[in-house]
N, C-alpha and C positions, 0 to 999 in steps of 0.2 A: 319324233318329238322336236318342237323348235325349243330352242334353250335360251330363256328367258333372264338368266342370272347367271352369275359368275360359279354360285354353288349348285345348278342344274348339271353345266358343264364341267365340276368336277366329281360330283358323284356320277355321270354319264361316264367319265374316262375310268371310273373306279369299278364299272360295270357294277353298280350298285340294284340294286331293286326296287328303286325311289317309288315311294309313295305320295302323293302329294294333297294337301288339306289347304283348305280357305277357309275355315271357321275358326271362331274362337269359343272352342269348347268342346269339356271333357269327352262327349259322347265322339263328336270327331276325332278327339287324341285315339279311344277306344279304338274305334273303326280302323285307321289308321295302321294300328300295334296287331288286331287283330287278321289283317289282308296276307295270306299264305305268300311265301318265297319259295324257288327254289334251294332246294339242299346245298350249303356250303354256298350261297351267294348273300353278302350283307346286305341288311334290309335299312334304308335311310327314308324320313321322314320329311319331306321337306314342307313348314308351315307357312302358307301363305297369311296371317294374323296382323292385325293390327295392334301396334304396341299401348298398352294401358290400357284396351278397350273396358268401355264401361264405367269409368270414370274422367271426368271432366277435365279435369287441368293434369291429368296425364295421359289421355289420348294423344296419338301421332306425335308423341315430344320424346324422342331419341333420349333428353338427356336423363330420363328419368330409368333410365335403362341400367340398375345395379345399383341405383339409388333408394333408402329406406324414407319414407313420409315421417313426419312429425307428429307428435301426436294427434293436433289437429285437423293436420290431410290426413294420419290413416282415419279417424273418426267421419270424415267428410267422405272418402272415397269407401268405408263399410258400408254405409247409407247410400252411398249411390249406387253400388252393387247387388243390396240388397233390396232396392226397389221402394 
C-alpha cells in the first residue's frame, strides 16, 4: 500500500484493517462497516469525502467544519440536498 496521508500511516503502524471509501454516502458508509476483519484486529475507516458535499457555499470550505448554519443557510442548503 503507498500511504497517502499522515492517518494511512498511522493506522498502518496500528496494524489496523483500514478500509478505505471515496463516496459520499450512506450506502458506501454500509459497505464499509459491513467488510469482514480479522478476529481481534481493529477495523478503521478511512473516508476519502468531500466536506459539505452537496451543498454550495459549503463544499470544500474546511471552516464550516463543526459549524451549525442559520436559519437561512440550513433552509437553502435542505433544498439543495434535496434536489
Amino acid at each position: 500500500m503507498i500511504v497517502r496521508t499522515q492517518y494511512e500511516a498511522d493506522l498502518t503502524a496500528l496494524k489496523a484493517a483500514l478500509v478505505e471509501m471515496g463516496q459520499n454516502s450512506a450506502d458506501a458508509v454500509e459497505a464499509a462497516l459491513s467488510k469482514p476483519t480479522m478476529p481481534g484486529k481493529p477495523k478503521a475507516i478511512l473516508a476519502h469525502t468531500v466536506k459539505g458535499k452537496g451543498v454550495s457555499f459549503m463544499e470544500n470550505q474546511v471552516g464550516w467544519h463543526g459549524k451549525a448554519p442559520n436559519a437561512e443557510q440550513r433552509d437553502q442548503a435542505l433544498k439543495e440536498l434535496e434536489g
